[in-house]
N, C-alpha and C positions, 0 to 999 in steps of 0.2 A: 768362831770359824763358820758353824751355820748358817748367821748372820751377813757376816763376809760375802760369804756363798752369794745368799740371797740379792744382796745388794749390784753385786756382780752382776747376777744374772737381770734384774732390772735395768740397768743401764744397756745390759745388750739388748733389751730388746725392742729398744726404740729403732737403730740401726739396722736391725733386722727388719723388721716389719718394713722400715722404707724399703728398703732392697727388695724382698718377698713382695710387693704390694703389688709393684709395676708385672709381671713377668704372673704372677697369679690373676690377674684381672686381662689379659692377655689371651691367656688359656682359657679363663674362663666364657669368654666374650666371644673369644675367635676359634674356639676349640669344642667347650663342653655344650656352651646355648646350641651350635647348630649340629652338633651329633646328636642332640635333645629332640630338636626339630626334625631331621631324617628318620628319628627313632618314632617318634609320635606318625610321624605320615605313613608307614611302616603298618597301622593300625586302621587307617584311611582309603579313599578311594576318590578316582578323579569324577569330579562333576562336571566340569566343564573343561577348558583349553585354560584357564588360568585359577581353579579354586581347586581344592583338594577337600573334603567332608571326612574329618576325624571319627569316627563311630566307633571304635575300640573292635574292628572286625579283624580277624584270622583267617580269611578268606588266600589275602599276601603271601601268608607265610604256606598254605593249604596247596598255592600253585605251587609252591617251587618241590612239588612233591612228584610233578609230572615228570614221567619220562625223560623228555629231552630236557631238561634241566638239571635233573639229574647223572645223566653225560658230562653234562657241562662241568659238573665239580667235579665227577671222578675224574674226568680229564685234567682240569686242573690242577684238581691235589697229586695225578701221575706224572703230569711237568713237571710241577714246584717240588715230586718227591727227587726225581729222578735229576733234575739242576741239581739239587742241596747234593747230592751222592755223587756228579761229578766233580761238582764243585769241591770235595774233598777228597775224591782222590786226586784232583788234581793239584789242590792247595796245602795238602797236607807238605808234602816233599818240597813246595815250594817255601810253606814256614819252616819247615825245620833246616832247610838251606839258609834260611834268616838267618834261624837263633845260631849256626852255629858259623856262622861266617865272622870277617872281621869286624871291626868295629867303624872303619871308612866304608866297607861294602855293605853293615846293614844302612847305614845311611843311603845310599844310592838304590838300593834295593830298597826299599821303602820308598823313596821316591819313586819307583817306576810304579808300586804296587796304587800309590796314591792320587798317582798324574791323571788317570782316568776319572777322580771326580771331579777333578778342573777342567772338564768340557761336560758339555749339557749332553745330557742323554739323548737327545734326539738328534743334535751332530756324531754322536759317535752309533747310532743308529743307522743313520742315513752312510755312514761309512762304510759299517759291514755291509748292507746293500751292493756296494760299489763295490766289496770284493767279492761277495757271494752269488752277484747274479752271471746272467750266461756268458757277459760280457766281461764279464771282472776277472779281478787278478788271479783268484784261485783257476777257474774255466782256462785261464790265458797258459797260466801254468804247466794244465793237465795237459791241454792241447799240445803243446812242446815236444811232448811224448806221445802223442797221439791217443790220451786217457779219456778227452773229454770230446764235447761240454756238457758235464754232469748238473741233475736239477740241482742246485743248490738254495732255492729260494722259493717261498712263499710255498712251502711245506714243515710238513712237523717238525723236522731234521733242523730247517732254519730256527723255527720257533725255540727248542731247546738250545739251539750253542751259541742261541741270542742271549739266551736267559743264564746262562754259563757266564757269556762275555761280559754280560753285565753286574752278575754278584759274586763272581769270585772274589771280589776286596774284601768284601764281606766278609767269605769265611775264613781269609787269609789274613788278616788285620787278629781275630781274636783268639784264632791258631797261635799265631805266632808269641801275642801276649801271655798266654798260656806256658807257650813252650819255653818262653824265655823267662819264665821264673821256677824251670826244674833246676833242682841241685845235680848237676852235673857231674858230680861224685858216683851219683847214683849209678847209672851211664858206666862209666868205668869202672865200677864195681863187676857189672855186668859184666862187659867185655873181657874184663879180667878172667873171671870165673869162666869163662869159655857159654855163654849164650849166642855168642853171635850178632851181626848187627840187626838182622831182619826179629830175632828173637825177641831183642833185648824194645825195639820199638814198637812192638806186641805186648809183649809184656812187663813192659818197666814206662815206658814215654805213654803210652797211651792212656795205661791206667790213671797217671799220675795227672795227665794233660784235659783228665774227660770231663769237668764240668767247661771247659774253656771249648773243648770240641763241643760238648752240647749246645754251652751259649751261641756259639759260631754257626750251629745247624739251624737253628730256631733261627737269629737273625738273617738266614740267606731266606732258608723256607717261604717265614711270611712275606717278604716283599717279592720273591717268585708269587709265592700263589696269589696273590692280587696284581701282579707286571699286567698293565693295559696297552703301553706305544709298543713294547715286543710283538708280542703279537699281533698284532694291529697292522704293523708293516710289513714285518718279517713271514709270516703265515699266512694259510690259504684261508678257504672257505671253510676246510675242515679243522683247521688249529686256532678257532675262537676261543678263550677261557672265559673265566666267568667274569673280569673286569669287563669285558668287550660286551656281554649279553647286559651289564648294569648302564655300563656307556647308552647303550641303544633304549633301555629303557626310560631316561632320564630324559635323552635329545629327540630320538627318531618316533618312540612311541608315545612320545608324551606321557607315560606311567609312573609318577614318581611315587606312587604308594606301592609299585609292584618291585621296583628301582630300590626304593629304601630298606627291603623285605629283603631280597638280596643282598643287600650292604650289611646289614646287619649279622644275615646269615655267616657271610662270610668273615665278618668281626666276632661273631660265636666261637667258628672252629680259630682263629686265633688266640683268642681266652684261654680255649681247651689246649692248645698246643703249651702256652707259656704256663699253664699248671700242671700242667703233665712232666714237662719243664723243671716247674721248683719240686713236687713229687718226689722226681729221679732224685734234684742234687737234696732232698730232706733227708730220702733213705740211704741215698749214699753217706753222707756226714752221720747218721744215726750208725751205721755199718762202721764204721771209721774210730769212731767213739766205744 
């Protein structure tokens, strides 16, 4: 049989390898070489208008210790905290409407949740614009009533319900995966015993659903706290993140050693979030066990 085994296992692995080969040299080429290259410049400094002088200095990383740079990422990480928290109270009731709907309606439901990444972010960018400014459909609304025309645009206010409009799939896609493999028994076990509905999704769904709520926070999180075209459009002069300060470094200042120090930074507190991440679900499963 060990034998067996063995032999098995050589024959797959010529198949594999083909398959792996394409799709790892891809990543490697197009992925790992030039996050190598931003990383190495990162250490660097510009010399002129096209050369950069690697020196292995910490000078890069020494600014972004300044004041106003520091703004920048608290501000940051207060958008990307504050999206990821409405984004589930808002997604939460809208998965669990999924999981417990029919089985024609999660179909159609899911399509609406997914219809949004079949247009390019920048059309559906350029959309909320068109209802959010003075002119737009909201202002037209208020107006009716005599409510408006309220700012609605290129402020903070726009910049977060941009950042909402655009990751809730996010956390509603893995909400819902979550919620849709509780044992439902459980559920009515609850109700039975008299907990109540608000009780029982406190205490019985939530607990049960939390590494899928985690995964779901952490995937909305990071692609808020790095979002560049939201802000960018949506926001004023004072709703910049730190996408928009790396942007500027890269094109307008010509800095790509200060540029790359940034990117980096910003890829750090990533790290730190998805370990902090496996952390939670380690000690939970250890708890469990």
């Amino acid at each position: 049989m060990p034998e067996a085994h063995e032999q098995n296992w050589k024959r797959a692995k010529g198949p594999f390898a083909a398959v792996f080969t394409a799709p790892a040299l891809w990543l490697l080429f197009f992925f790992l070489v030039p996050l190598a290259i931003i990383w190495a410049y990162s250490f660097g400094h510009t010399v002129d208008l096209t050369e950069i002088s690697i020196d292995g200095t910490f000078s890069n990383y020494a600014r972004i210790a300044d004041p106003v740079y520091i703004q920048v990422f608290v501000k940051s990480l207060w958008y990307a905290a504050l999206t990821t928290f409405l984004c589930l109270v808002v997604g939460f009731p809208v998965a669990l409407a999924i999981t417990f709907a029919s089985d024609r309606q999660k179909v159609w439901l899911l399509l609406l949740i997914m219809l949004p990444f079949w247009t390019n972010l920048l059309v559906r960018t350029y959309a909320l614009m068109a209802v959010l400014r003075t002119e737009g459909f909201v202002n037209d609304m208020l107006g009716w009533v005599g409510l408006g025309p309220w700012p609605l645009l290129h402020n903070n206010f726009a910049v977060v319900f941009g950042l909402v409009y655009v990751n809730l799939p996010f956390l509603v896609l893995p909400l819902y995966s979550a919620l849709d493999r509780l044992d439902k028994s459980l559920l009515e076990a609850s109700l039975d015993l008299g907990a109540g509905h608000i009780r029982t999704i406190f205490e019985v769904v939530v607990p049960l659903a939390l590494p899928g709520i985690l995964s779901g926070l952490l995937i909305t999180f990071i692609p808020a706290l790095g979002s560049y075209l939201t802000p960018d459009l949506l926001g004023g002069p004072d709703s910049q993140m730190i996408a928009n300060v790396i942007e500027r470094q890269f094109k307008r200042a010509n800095d790509w050693p200060f540029g790359s120090a940034l990117s980096f930074i910003l890829m750090y507190l990533t790290f730190f979030a998805i370990a902090a991440q496996g952390i939670v679900a380690k000690r939970r499963k250890g708890l469990e066990q």
